[in-house]
C-alpha positions in Angstrom: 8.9 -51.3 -15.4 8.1 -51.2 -11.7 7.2 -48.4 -9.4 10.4 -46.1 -9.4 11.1 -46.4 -13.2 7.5 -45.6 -13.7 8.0 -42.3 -11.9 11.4 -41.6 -13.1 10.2 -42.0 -16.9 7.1 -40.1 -15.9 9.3 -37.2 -14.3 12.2 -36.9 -17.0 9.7 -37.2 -20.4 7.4 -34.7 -18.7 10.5 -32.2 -17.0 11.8 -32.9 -21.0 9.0 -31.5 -22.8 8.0 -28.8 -20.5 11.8 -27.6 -20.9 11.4 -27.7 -24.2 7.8 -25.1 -24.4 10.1 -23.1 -21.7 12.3 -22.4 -24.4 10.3 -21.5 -27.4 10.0 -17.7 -28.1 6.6 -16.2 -29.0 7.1 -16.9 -32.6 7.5 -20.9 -32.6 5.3 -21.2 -28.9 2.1 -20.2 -31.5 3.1 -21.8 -34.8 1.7 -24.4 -36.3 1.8 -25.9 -40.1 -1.7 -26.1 -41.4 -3.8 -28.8 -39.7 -1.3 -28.9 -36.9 -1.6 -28.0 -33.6 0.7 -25.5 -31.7 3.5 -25.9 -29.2 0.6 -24.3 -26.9 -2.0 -26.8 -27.9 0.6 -29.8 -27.7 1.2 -28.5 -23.8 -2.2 -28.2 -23.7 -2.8 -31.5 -24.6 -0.7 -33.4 -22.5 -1.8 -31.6 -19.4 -5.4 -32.3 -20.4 -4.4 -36.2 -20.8 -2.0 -36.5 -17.6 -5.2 -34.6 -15.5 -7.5 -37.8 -15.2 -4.9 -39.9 -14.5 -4.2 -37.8 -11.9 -7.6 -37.8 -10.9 -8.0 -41.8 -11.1 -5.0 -42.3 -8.7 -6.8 -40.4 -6.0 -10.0 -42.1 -6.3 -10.3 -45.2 -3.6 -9.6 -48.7 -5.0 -13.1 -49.7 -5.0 -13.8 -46.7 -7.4 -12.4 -47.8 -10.5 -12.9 -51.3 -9.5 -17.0 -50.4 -9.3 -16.5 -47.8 -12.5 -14.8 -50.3 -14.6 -13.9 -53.4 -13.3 -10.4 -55.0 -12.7 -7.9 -56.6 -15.3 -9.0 -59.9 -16.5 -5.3 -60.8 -18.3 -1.7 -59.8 -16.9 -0.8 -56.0 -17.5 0.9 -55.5 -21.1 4.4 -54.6 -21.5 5.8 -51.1 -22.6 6.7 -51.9 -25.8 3.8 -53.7 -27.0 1.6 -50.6 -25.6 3.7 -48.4 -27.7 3.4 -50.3 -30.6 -0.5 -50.7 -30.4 -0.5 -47.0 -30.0 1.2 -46.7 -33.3 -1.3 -49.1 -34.5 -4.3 -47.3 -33.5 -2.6 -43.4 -35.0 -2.2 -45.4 -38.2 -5.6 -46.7 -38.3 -6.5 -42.7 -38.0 -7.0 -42.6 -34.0 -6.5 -38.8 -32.5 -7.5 -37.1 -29.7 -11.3 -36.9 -29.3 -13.6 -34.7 -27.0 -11.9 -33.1 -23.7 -9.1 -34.1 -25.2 -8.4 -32.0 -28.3 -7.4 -28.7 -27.3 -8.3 -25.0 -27.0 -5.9 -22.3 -28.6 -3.9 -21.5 -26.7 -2.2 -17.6 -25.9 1.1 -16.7 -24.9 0.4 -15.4 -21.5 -1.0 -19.1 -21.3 2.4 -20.9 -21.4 3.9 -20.4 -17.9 0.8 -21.2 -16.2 0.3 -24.3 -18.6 4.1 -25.3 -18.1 3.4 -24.8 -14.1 0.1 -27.0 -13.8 1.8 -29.6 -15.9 4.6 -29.8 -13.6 2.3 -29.7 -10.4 0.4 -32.6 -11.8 3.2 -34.9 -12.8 5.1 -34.9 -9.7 1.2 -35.2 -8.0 1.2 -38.5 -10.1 4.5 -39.5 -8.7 3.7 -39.2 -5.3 0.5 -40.8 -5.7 2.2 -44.0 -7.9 4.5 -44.1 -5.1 1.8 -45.1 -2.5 0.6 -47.3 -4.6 1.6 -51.2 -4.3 2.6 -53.1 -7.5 -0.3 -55.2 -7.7 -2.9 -52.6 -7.3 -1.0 -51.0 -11.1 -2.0 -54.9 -12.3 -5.3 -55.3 -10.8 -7.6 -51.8 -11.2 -8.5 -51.1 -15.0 -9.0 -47.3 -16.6 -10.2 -46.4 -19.9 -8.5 -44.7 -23.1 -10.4 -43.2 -25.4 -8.5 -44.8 -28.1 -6.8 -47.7 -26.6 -9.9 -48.8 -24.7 -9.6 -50.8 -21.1 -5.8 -49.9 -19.5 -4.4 -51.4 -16.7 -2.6 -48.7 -14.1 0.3 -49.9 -15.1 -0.9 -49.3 -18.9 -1.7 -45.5 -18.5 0.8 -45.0 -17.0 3.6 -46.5 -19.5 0.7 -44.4 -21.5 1.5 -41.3 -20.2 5.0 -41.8 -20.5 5.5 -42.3 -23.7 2.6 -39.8 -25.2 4.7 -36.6 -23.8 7.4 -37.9 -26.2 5.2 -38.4 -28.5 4.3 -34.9 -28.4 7.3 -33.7 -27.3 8.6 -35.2 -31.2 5.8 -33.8 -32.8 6.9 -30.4 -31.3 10.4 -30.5 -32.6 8.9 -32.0 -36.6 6.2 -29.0 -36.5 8.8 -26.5 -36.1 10.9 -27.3 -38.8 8.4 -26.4 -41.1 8.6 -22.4 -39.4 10.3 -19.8 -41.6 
């Protein structure tokens, strides 16, 4: 993917799943089946994930260059991030430290839904300034995916809001 399909997958998955909390009443917003986490947690969770990448795009080059190097092979493709994703869940990865969320109340959601947004299209603006071979060279790192290229997180963070966004829809067929 290049630049603009980046931002466009990054815009629609995110616009998708934030539509989708919007529409939830009270009832299926704070259900969850037992060892699951809410609609309100999954928002939560994805915000708390999008945030540092947010955070990374600001920082000058030299930052993550200095912090954790630059790429050392040629930037994976979606699918084959997706699929060691899959890998990892199956191997019994999950979110870890500042990433598992808080509950989460119903007066939450609009603000939530609201930040979310903010930092997405923040993300786009920022991926826009970027060149090409800056999402190639600079390296981040996932908790469960280890050393990502920009490029990486960012095909990442489009596909985890699906992920969720999934998860969301499976969870609530299990609400009476």
């Amino acid at each position: 993917m290049n630049k603009q399909e980046i931002i466009q997958g990054l815009t629609k998955n995110h616009n998708d799943f934030i539509s989708l909390i919007e529409k939830l009443d009270d009832k299926q917003f704070m259900f969850a089946p037992t060892s699951k986490w809410t609609a309100g947690q999954q928002l939560d969770h994805i915000y708390r994930s999008v945030s540092p990448v947010l955070m990374a795009f600001r920082l000058p080059a030299f930052v993550p260059s200095l912090l954790f190097g630059k790429a050392n092979r040629p930037s994976r493709g979606y699918d084959e991030l997706i699929q060691k994703y899959h890998s990892k869940l199956a191997g019994g990865g999950a979110a870890s430290g500042r990433f598992v969320p808080k509950a989460v109340l119903l007066h939450q959601k609009k603000r939530l839904n609201s930040e979310l947004l903010k930092t997405v299209y923040a993300l786009g603006k920022r991926v826009e300034r970027c060149s090409e071979e800056k999402l190639d060279k600079y390296i981040l790192p996932h908790p469960l995916l280890g050393k990502l290229t920009f490029r990486e997180m960012l095909y990442f963070t489009i596909y985890h809001v699906e992920h969720h966004h999934k998860l969301v829809i499976k969870n609530l067929e299990g609400i009476k």
